[in-house]
C-alpha positions in Angstrom: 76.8 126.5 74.2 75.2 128.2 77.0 76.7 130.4 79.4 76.3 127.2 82.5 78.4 125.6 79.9 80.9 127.5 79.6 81.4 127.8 83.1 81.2 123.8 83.8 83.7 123.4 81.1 86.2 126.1 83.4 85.6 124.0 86.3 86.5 120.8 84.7 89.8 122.6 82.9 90.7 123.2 86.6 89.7 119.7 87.6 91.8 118.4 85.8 94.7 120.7 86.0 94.6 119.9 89.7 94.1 115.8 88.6 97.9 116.8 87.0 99.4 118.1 90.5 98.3 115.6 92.5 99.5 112.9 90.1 102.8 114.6 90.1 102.8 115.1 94.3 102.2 111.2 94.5 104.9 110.2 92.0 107.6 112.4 93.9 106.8 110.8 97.2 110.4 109.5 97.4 111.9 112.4 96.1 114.1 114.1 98.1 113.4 117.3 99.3 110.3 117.7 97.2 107.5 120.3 98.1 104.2 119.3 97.7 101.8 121.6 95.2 98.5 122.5 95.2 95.8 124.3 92.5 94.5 127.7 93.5 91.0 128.2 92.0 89.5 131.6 92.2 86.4 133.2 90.3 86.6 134.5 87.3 83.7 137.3 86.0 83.0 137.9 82.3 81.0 141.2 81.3 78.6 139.9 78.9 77.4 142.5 76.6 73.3 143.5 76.1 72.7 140.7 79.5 71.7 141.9 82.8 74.0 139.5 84.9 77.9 138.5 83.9 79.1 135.3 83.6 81.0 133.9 86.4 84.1 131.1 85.3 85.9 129.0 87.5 90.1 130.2 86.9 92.6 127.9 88.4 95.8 129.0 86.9 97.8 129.5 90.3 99.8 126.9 92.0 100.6 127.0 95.2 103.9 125.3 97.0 103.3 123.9 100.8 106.4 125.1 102.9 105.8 122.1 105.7 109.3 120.3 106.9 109.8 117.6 105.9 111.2 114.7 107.7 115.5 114.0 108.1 117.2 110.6 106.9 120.6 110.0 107.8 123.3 109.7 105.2 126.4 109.9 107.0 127.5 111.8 103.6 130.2 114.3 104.3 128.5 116.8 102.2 124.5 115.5 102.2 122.8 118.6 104.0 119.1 119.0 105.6 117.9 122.1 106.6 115.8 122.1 109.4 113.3 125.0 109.5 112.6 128.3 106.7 115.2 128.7 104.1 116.2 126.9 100.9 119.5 126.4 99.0 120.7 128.8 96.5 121.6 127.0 93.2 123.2 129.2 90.2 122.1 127.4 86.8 121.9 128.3 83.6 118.7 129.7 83.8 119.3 131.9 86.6 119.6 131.3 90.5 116.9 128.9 91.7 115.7 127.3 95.2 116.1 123.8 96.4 115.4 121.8 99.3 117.0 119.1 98.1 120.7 118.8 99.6 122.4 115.7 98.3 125.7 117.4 97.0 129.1 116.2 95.2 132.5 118.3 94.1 133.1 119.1 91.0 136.6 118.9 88.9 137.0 122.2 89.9 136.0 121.4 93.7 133.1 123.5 93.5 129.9 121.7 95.6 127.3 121.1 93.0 123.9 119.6 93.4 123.6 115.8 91.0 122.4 117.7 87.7 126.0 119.8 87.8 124.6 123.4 89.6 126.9 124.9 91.5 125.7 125.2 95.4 126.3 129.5 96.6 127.1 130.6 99.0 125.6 133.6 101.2 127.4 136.1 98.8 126.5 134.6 96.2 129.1 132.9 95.6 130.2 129.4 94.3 131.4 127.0 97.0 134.9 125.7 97.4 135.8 122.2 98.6 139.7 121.9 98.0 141.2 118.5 97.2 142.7 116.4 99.4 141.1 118.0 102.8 140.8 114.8 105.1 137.2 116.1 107.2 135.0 118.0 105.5 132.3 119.7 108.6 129.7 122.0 108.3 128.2 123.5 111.3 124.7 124.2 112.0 124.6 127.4 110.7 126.4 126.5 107.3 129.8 127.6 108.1 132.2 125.3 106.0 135.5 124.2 107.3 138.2 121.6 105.8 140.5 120.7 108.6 139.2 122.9 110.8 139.9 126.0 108.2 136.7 127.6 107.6 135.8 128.3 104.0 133.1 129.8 103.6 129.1 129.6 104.9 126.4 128.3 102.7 123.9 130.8 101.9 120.0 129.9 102.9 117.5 132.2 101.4 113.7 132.4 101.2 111.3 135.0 98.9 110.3 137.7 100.6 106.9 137.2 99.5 106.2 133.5 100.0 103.4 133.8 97.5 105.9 134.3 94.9 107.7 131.1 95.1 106.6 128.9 91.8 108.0 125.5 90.6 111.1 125.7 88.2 111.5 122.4 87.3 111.5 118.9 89.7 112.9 119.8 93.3 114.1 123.1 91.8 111.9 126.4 92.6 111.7 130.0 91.3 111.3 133.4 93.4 109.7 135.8 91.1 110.0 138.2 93.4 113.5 139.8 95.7 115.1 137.1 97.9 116.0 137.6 102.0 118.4 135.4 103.8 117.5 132.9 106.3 119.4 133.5 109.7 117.2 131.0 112.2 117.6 127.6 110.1 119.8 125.1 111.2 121.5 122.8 109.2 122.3 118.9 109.4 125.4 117.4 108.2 124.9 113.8 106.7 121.2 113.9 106.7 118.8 114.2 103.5 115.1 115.9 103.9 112.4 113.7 102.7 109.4 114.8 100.8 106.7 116.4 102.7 104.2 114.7 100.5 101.9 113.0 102.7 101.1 109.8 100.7 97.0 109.4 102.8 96.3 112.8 102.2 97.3 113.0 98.6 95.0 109.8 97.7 92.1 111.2 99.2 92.3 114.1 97.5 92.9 112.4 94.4 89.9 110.6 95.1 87.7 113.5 95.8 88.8 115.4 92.8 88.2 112.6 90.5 84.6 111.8 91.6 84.1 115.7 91.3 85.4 115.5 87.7 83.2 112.8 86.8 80.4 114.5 88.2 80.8 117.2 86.2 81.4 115.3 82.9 78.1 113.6 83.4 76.4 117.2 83.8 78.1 118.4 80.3 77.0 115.0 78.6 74.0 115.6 79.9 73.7 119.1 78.8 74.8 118.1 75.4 72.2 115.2 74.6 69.8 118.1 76.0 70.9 120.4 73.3 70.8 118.1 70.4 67.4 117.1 71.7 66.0 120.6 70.9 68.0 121.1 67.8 66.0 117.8 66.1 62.9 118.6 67.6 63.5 122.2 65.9 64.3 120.9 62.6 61.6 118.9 62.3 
């Protein structure tokens, strides 16, 4: 294969790794507190040896997470939670601490508030948080502060990355900072309300669209390519 096939067949790898993301932002549309993805393609220059001019790839190995708010759906659940503005959750798992927009939380038998899949919520400390049995109100004011009739407890911890560049998916609504963490002073957060996905569902399909018809495009030019190559193989054998 030539060196313009090598670089169509980069182009169509990140095609269709893109194909994959958007499928995945369109299935999650319901999904609460999801954040939307996108491919990153950049170039990618090979120094070919004994040519004058390298050969230039398409790379598109870097995925990119949309920070846009999403918008709030009342619960009324004493301990559902949307955060308005930067920030996410801290969630300790077993993997390490992780990032979540997604605020639909429950008690544990221990009391500690943990999201549906059993991870413990922290707080700004670090710190698991406490819900002791029997409390009859459970508030939590704007700016996380956690009280059980009317005795504060503790204040939920909202963090971002520092760099927001370095904020990658984990696995479904649960993201990883590869880089240091800062907390997130200016957020506010809403008591009995759930944060939708920020998938917008015309936007997604058009760019599933677009992508497609540029897929196809370039899967014609490599079938081209190859009945042109077989052409001069059997005229050269003959």
């Amino acid at each position: 294969m030539d060196n313009i096939g090598y670089t169509a067949l980069t182009r169509q790898s990140g095609l269709r790794r893109e194909l994959q993301v958007i499928a995945n932002n369109i299935a999650n549309l319901s999904t609460t507190g999801f954040r939307r993805e996108g491919i990153v393609f950049s170039e990618f220059v090979r120094d070919l040896e004994r040519q004058d001019e390298p050969l230039s790839m398409a790379a598109a190995n870097a995925h990119q997470t949309y920070l846009v708010q999403g918008g709030l759906t009342q619960t009324g659940g004493d301990l559902d939670l949307a955060i308005e503005g930067d920030g996410f959750f801290l969630i300790d798992t077993p993997q390490g601490e992780r990032l979540t927009r997604a605020g639909h939380f429950a008690t544990n038998a221990a009391g500690e508030m943990v999201t549906p899949d059993g991870h413990r919520l922290l707080d700004a400390a670090g710190s698991p948080i406490f819900v002791p049995a029997g409390v009859a109100q459970i508030a939590i004011a704007p700016d996380g502060t956690l009280s059980a009739d009317g005795q504060p407890l503790g204040q939920i911890g909202l963090m971002r990355p520092e760099d927001p560049s370095q904020l990658r998916r984990a696995a479904g609504t649960l993201h990883e900072a590869t880089g240091p963490l800062v907390p997130v002073l200016d957020a506010v957060l809403h008591q009995g309300f759930l944060e939708d996905s920020n998938v917008n569902p015309i936007t997604e399909m058009a760019r599933l669209i677009e992508v497609q018809r540029a897929y196809e495009s370039g899967q014609k030019f490599l079938d081209r390519e190859d009945e042109r190559i077989r052409n001069v193989v059997q005229t050269l054998s003959r």
